[in-house]
Each structure stands twice: as C-alpha cells, then as structure tokens.
C-alpha positions in Angstrom: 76.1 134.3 131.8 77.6 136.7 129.8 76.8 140.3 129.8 74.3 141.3 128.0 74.1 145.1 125.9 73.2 148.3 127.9 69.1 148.2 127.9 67.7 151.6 128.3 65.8 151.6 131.6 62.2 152.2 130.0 62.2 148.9 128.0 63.0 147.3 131.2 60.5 148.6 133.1 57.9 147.6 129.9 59.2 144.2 130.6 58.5 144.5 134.0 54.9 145.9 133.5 53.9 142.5 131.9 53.8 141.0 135.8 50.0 141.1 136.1 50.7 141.2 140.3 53.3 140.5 142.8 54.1 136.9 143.4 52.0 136.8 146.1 48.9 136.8 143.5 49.7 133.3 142.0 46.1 133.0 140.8 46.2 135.9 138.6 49.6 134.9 137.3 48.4 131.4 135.9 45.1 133.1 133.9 48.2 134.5 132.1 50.1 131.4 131.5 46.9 129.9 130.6 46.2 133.1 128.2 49.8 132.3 126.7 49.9 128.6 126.7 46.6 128.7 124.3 48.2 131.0 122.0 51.6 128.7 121.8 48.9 125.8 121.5 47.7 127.4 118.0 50.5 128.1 116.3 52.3 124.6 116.9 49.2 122.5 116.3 48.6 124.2 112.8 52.5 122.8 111.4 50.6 119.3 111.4 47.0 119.8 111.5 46.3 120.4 108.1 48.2 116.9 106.6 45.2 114.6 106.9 42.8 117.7 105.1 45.3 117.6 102.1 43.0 114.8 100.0 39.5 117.1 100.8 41.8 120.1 99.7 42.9 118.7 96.6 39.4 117.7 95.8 37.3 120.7 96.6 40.0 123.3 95.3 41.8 121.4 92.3 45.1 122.0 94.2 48.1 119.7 92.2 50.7 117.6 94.1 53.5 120.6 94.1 50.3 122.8 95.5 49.5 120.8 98.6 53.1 120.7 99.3 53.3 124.3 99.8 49.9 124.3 101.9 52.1 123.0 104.4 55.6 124.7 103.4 54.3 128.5 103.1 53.6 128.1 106.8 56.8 126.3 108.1 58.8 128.8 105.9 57.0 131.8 107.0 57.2 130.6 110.8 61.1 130.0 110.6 61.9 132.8 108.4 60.2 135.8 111.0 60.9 134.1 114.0 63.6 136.8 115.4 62.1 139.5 114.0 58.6 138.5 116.2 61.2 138.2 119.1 63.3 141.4 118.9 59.2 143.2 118.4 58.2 141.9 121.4 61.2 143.2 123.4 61.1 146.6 121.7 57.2 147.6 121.1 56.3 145.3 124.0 55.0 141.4 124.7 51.4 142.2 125.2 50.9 144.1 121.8 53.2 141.4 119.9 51.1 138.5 121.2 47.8 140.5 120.4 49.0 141.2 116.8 50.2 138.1 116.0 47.3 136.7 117.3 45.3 139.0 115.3 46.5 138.1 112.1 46.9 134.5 112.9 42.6 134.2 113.4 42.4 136.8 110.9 44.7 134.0 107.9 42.6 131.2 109.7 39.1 132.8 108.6 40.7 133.7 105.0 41.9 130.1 104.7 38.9 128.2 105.5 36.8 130.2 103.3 39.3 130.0 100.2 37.9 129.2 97.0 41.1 129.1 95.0 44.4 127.6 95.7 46.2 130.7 95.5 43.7 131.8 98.4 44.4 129.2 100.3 48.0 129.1 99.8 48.1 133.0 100.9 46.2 132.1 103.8 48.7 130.3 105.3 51.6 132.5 104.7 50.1 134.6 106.8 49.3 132.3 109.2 52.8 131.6 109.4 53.9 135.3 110.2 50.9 135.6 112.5 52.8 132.7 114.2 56.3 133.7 114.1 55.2 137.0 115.6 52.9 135.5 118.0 55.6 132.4 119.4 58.2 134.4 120.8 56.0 136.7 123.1 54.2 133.6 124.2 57.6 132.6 126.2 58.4 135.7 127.0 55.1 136.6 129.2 55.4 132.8 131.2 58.7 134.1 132.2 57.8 137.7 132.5 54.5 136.4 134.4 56.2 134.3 137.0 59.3 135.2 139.7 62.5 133.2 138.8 63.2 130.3 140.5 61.0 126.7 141.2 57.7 128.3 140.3 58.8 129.9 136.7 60.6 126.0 136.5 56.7 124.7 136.8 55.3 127.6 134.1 57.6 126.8 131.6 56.9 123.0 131.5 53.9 123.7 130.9 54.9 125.6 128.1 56.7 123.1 127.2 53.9 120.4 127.7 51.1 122.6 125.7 53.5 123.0 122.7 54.6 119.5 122.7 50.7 118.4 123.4 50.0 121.1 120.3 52.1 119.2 117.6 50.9 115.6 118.9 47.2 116.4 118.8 47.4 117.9 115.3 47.1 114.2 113.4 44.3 113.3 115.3 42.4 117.1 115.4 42.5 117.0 111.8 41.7 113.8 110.9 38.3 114.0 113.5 37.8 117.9 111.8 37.9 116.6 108.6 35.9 113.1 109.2 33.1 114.6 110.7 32.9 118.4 109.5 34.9 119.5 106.3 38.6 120.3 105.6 37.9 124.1 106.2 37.1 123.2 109.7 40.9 122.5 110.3 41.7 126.5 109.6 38.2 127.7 110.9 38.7 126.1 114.3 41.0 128.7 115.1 38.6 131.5 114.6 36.5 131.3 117.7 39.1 130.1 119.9 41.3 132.6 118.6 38.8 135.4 119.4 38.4 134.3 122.9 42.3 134.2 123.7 42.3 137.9 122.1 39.6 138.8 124.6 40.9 136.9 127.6 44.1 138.2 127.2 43.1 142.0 126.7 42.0 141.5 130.2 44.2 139.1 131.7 47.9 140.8 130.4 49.4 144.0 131.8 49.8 146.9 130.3 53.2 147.3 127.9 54.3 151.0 129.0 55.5 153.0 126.1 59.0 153.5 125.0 61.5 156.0 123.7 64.0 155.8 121.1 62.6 152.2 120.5 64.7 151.3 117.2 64.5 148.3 115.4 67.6 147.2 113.3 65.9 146.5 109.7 69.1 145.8 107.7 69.6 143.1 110.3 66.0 142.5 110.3 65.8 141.7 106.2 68.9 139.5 106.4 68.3 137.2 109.0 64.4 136.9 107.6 65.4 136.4 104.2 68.1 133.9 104.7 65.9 131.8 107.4 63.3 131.4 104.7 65.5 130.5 101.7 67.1 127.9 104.0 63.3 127.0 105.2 62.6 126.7 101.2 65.4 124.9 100.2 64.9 122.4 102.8 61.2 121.9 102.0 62.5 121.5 98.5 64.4 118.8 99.0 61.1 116.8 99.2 60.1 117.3 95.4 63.7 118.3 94.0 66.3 116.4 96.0 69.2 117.7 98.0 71.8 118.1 94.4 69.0 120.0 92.4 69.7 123.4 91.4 66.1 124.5 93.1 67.8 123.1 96.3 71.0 124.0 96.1 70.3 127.9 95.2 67.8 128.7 98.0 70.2 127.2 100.4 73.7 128.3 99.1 71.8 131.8 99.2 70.4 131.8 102.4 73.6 130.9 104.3 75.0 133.8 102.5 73.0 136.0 103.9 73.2 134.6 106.9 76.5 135.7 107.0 76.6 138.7 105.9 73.8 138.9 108.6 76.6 138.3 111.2 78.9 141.1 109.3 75.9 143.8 109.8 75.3 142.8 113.5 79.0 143.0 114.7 79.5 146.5 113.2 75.9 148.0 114.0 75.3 150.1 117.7 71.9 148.5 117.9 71.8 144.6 116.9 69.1 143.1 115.9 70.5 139.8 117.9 73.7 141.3 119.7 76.6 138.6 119.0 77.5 138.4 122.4 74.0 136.8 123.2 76.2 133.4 121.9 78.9 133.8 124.6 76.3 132.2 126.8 77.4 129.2 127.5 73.4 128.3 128.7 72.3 129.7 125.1 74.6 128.6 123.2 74.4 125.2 124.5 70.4 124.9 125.0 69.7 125.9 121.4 72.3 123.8 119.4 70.6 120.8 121.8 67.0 122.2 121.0 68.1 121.8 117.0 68.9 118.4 117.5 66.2 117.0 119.4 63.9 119.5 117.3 65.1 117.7 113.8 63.9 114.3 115.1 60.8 115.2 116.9 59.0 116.5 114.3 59.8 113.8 111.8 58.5 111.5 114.3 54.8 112.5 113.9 55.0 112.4 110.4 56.5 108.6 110.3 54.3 107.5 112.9 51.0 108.4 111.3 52.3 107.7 107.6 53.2 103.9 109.1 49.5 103.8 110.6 47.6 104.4 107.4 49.8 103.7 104.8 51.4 100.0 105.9 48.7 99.3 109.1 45.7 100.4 107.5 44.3 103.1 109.7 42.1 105.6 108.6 43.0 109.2 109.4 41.3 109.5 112.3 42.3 105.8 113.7 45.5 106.9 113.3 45.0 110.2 115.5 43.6 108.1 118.0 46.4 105.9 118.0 48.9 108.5 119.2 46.7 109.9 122.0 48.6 107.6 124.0 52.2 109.5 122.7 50.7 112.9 123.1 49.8 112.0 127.0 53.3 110.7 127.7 55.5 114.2 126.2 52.9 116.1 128.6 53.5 113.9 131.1 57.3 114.0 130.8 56.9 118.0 130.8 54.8 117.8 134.1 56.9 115.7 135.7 60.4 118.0 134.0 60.4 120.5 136.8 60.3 118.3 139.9 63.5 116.1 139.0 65.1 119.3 137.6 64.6 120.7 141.3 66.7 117.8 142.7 69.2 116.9 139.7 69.9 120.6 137.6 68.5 120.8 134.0 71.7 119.2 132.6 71.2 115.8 134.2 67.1 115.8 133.1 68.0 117.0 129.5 70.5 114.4 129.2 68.1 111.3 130.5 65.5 112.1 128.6 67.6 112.4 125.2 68.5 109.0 126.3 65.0 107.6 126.8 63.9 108.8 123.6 66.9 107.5 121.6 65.6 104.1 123.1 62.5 104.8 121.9 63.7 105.8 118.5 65.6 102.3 118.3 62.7 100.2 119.3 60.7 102.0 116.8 63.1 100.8 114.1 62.4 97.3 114.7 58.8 98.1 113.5 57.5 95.3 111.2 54.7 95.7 108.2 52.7 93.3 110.1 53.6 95.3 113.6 50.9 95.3 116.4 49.4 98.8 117.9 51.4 97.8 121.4 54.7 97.0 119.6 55.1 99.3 117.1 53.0 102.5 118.0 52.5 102.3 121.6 55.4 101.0 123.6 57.9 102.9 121.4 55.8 106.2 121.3 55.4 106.3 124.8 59.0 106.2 125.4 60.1 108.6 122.2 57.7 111.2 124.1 58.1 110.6 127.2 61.7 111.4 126.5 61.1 114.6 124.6 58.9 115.8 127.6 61.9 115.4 129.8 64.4 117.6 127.4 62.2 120.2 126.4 61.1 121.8 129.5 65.3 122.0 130.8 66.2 123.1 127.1 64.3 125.8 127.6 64.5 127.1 131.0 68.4 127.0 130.0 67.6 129.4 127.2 65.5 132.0 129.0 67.1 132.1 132.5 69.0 135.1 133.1 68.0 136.8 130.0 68.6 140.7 130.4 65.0 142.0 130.3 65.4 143.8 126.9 66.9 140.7 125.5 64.0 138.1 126.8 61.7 138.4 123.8 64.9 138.2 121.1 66.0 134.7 123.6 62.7 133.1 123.1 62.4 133.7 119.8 66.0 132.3 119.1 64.6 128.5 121.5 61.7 128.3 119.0 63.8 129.4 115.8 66.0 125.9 116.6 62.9 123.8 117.6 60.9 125.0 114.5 64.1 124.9 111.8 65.5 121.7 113.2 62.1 120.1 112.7 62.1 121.4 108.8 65.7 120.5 108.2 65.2 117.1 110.6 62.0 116.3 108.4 64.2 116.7 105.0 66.5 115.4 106.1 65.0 111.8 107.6 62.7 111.4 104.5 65.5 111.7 102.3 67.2 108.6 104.2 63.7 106.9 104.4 63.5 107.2 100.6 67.1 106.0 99.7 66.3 102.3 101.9 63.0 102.1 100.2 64.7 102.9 96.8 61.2 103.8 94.8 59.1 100.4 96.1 55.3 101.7 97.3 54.9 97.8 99.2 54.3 97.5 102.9 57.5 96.1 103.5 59.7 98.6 101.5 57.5 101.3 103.1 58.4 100.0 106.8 62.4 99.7 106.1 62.3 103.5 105.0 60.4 104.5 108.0 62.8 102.3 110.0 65.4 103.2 108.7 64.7 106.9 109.7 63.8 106.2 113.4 67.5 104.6 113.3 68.7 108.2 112.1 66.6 109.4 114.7 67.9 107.6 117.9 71.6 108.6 116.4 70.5 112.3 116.3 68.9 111.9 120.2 71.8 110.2 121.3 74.3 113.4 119.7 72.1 115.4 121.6 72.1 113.5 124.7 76.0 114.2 124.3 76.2 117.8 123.6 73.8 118.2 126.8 76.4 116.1 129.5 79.0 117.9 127.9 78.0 121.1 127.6 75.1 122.4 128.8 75.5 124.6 132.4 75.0 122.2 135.6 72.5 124.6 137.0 70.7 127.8 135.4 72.6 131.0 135.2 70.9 133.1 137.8 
C-alpha cells in the first residue's frame, strides 16, 4: 500500500484508545461490534424504510408528489453529500465522539420527524437524519476495525458489518410496511428513538475513551467542496426521476457539482493538511475496492426498489406481503456475509469478490425473465436468493480491501470513502436503472409494460455485476495489504 501522510503520534494513539482490551478480551471486543453494528443498522435501514409510509404521509400531511420525493432524497443527498467530512471527524476529534454525535442527532431528526405536523417539518427532519447518518457511518467501520486485531478475526468483524448493513437495507420494505400496517407512518421515524437511546447508552459504556488531541485541524475549504459537490451530484441524480437526465434542473446540479469536485482535487494537492490526501488513491487496494464497491453499490440498491415495486404493483401484494416476500433475500446477503470470511481465509478477497459478482449477475439475469403472471418461487425467490447471496459474498472482501492497512489517522477518512461509493452508486445506480426501466415501458401503466421496464433494468443490472466482477479479477490485490 502506498504511504500514507505523516500522522502526528497523538491521533494515533486516539486511534489506538478505541481498543476496549487486548485481544485476549474477545468478549468485550464484540459488545463493541455489536454497539457499532446497531448504529450502521439505523442509518442504512432508514434509505428504504420510509417508501411504503409515503401514501399515510401524503394523507395525514397534504405532502404533493414532488414533496414525497424529497422525503426520501433530502436523506440520500444529505448522507452522500457529508460522507467524508463524518470520516475525516472521526479520525481527527476521535471515533467514539463521532459515533455519539451522529447518533445523537440521528434519534434526535427521528423524534422531530415522527412528530411533524407540516411537510416542511417533516422534510427538515430527514435532512438531518441524513447528516446524523453521514456522520455517524464512517466511525461505525472505523471502531470494528479499531475494535478488533488485524488478521482472520477483524476478517469475521467486518462481515458482519457487512451482513448488518446489507440485512439493514433488505428489512427496510418489510419494517415499514409492518410499522405502517399495524401502527401509523410516524412509527417508521419514531422507531429509532428508543433504540437509538439504548445504543447511545450501551455505547457510552461499551467504547473507549478517544484521548484528546493537539493541533487537530480540519481542512474546511476542502471540507465545503467535496460536501457541496457530493450533494449537487446527489440532487441532480435524484432529479433525474421527475426532470429527466437533458433537463436544465439536471444538468445544472450535476455540471456543478463535478466542478467542484475538481476544483476539490486542485485545493487538496496544494494544501499541507488534506482533507482526503491524494495519495490515499495510489492504493492499489483502495482504489480498486471502491470503484468495485460503486458498481456493485449502483445495482444493489435498485434491486430493492424493483423487487418490491414488481410485488405490489404487477403481483398484487400489499406492502407488508411484499416485505415478507423478501425475508427470504435479506437471509441469503447475511448468509453470503457470514459465510464471506471463511472462503476469503482459503481463496484471498479477490477470488470471493469476483464469485459472488458472478452469482449475482446470474441472479440479475434470471430476474429479467420475470413474467407479469410470475410465481413467488420464480420470480422473487429463486432469483433473490441468488442476487443476495451474491452481494453478501462481494461486500464483506470489498471492504476489508478498503480498510486493511489504513494508516491509523487515515482509518476514519477510508471508511467514509467505502460507504461514500456504496451510498452514491446506489443514488446514481437507482437513476440511472429507472431511467432504462422507463424508456422499455415507454409511458404504459399495464402489468405487462410494467414487468418489461423492471426487466429490462435487472438486465442493466447483471451487465453492471458482471463489469464489476471484471474490475475485481483484474484489479483488485490478491491478498490484503498488510
């Protein structure tokens, strides 16, 4: 791995103070895990959890069309955007009081939310849910590896990172759709209030103490760029769903937001104290693991979203039929995490990345033979198991890649930078495969011009697994940078 910038010697004992014990104290190192792990679980489950809510929304709060749109874009936007930023805080003001803040404000956004009685409440809410999350995400990563000594056993803590984030977005169709069926739509937010409050205690206790640093310094010209030009790419993208790709409201957003992306690049190669140092992407294992990650990102996500629009609006399942439907998918990508670490131990990360691209894009191309009259085992099961099972299997070796070998002032920036190219891949994935879903079904609302749009984005979607199936024999390191 490349080398990383000089670290200054307090921030890397900080780093080091997040071990709650010596290895030899396994027990006390998986209450951590589990303390992080339940965090991760939040923030992923509330990108989806809130779809099936939308109608109750619309009804109690008089929300239009373009309004429950943004219910779900503030928070994806808000996520990507401060994604780095809540990495490169945890690495300079410590992991411990990154993951308690953004917890904080993440329960806090979750109690304002569920009690809104205006749109503009609610839509304010979840903004700040998002930052809650984007602050909270990256120190999540960064205690599981901080928590656990390199080698087989961080392997094991990581997939089930892995497995609780995966398991986070697949339970968020069905979570909803029970919430919202039995209870009310503000249950979806208010769920997170108590079991938000009982990860803030658990990890008061459970996490170590972040010492205090000097001459801690964050680079806020950097900061402001790469924020501001993640969310206009975030909002473009999410525009693209109302506006279409050549509309001015697209284009703008986007042209802008890659600008400042680059002039992001300019500030960071000239400044003594990057916010992400350049030479970060000389890592072959980083470079590598997140371009992957972006790929297989981009056609996860979309895949919920087809697979539970298919159930109710072509098979005729009520929201919470349809949540129980993929119970079976949501097993199989924890499953394929579990079982991550064990092959990885006999084959190397590239080989397990590489086969489970390749079972999912088999997956993705027995889901696009999905009929209007399909059957729960051939069109939901069979193929959902295989599409997940496959994702399980990449994501764990995507990011152990990443993280391994991060310098210890770098770990919180490299784990914010995995879940920045899961998160935007998913938003730009999602666009992107709707787009091609809507140009097959060329305006018709029937069952049958319905299914060829959704197939024909599950065929985009095995063609984006099988890139990334490529990128990771070709490219990704044989075995982990120690």
């Amino acid at each position: 791995m490349a080398p990383m910038p000089h670290v200054p010697s307090e921030t890397h004992r900080a780093h080091q103070d997040l071990i709650p014990g010596p290895p030899s104290r396994p027990a006390r190192a998986w209450a951590v895990l589990l303390a992080a792990c339940a965090g991760h679980f939040l923030v992923v489950l509330d990108v989806s959890v809130v779809n099936v809510a939308l109608p109750s929304m619309r009804t109690d709060l008089g929300l239009s069309t373009t309004g429950l749109q943004w219910v779900l874009n503030t928070y994806t936007i808000a996520f990507a955007g401060f994604m780095l930023l809540g990495g490169r805080a945890a690495d300079l003001f410590g992991s411990k009081r990154t993951f308690l803040a953004g917890l904080g404000l993440f329960t806090a956004a979750s109690l304002a939310g569920g009690l809104a009685q205006e749109g503009w409440q609610l839509l304010a809410a979840r903004t700040a849910q998002g930052l809650g999350a984007a602050v909270l995400a990256p120190a999540t990563l960064t205690i599981v590896t901080a928590a656990v000594a390199p080698g087989p056993a961080r392997t094991r803590a990581i997939g089930t990172w892995s497995a609780v984030g995966a398991a986070g977005g697949a339970a968020g169709g069905f979570v909803g759709g029970a919430l919202t069926d039995l209870l009310s739509w503000r249950w979806v937010l208010l769920i997170n209030v108590p079991v938000g409050a009982l990860v803030l205690v658990a990890s008061v206790a459970w996490l170590g103490r972040d010492r205090t640093t000097e001459g801690r310094r964050l680079d806020l010209p950097g900061a402001v760029l790469v924020t501001g030009g993640l969310a206009a790419v975030a909002y473009g993208v999410v525009e693209t769903e109302e506006s279409g790709w050549g509309a001015a409201a697209t284009l703008l957003p986007l042209l802008g937001g890659v600008a400042l992306l680059a002039l992001f690049v300019l500030v960071e190669a000239r400044t003594r104290a990057p916010l992400v140092p350049l030479k970060l992407f000389r890592s072959r294992a980083v470079a590598s693991a997140n371009v992957t990650m972006l790929l297989c990102g981009s056609a996860s996500f979309a895949m919920w979203f087809f697979m539970t629009v298919y159930a109710q609006n072509v098979l005729g399942y009520s929201p919470l039929q349809a949540g129980l439907a993929l119970i079976p998918s949501s097993i199989s990508i924890v499953l394929g995490s579990t079982l991550a670490p064990w092959v990885m131990a006999r084959t190397g990360p590239r080989a397990v990345a590489a086969a489970g691209l390749l079972i999912a894009a088999c997956g993705y191309a027995w889901q696009s033979t999905m009929t209007a009259d399909g059957t729960f085992l051939g069109t939901i099961l069979g193929p959902g198991i295989l599409m997940m099972t496959g994702i399980g299997l990449a994501a764990t070796p995507l990011a152990a890649v990443a993280t391994e070998g991060a310098a210890p002032g770098d770990a919180g920036l490299v784990a914010g930078l995995i879940t920045t190219s899961r998160t935007m891949g998913g938003a730009v994935g999602l666009a992107v495969l709707s787009t091609v879903a809507a140009a097959r079904t060329d305006g018709g609302t029937g069952a049958a011009d319905l299914t060829a749009g959704y197939a024909r984005a599950f065929q985009a979607g095995a063609g984006l697994m099988l890139t990334a199936a490529l990128l990771s024999l070709l490219w990704l390191p044989r075995r982990p940078a120690k």
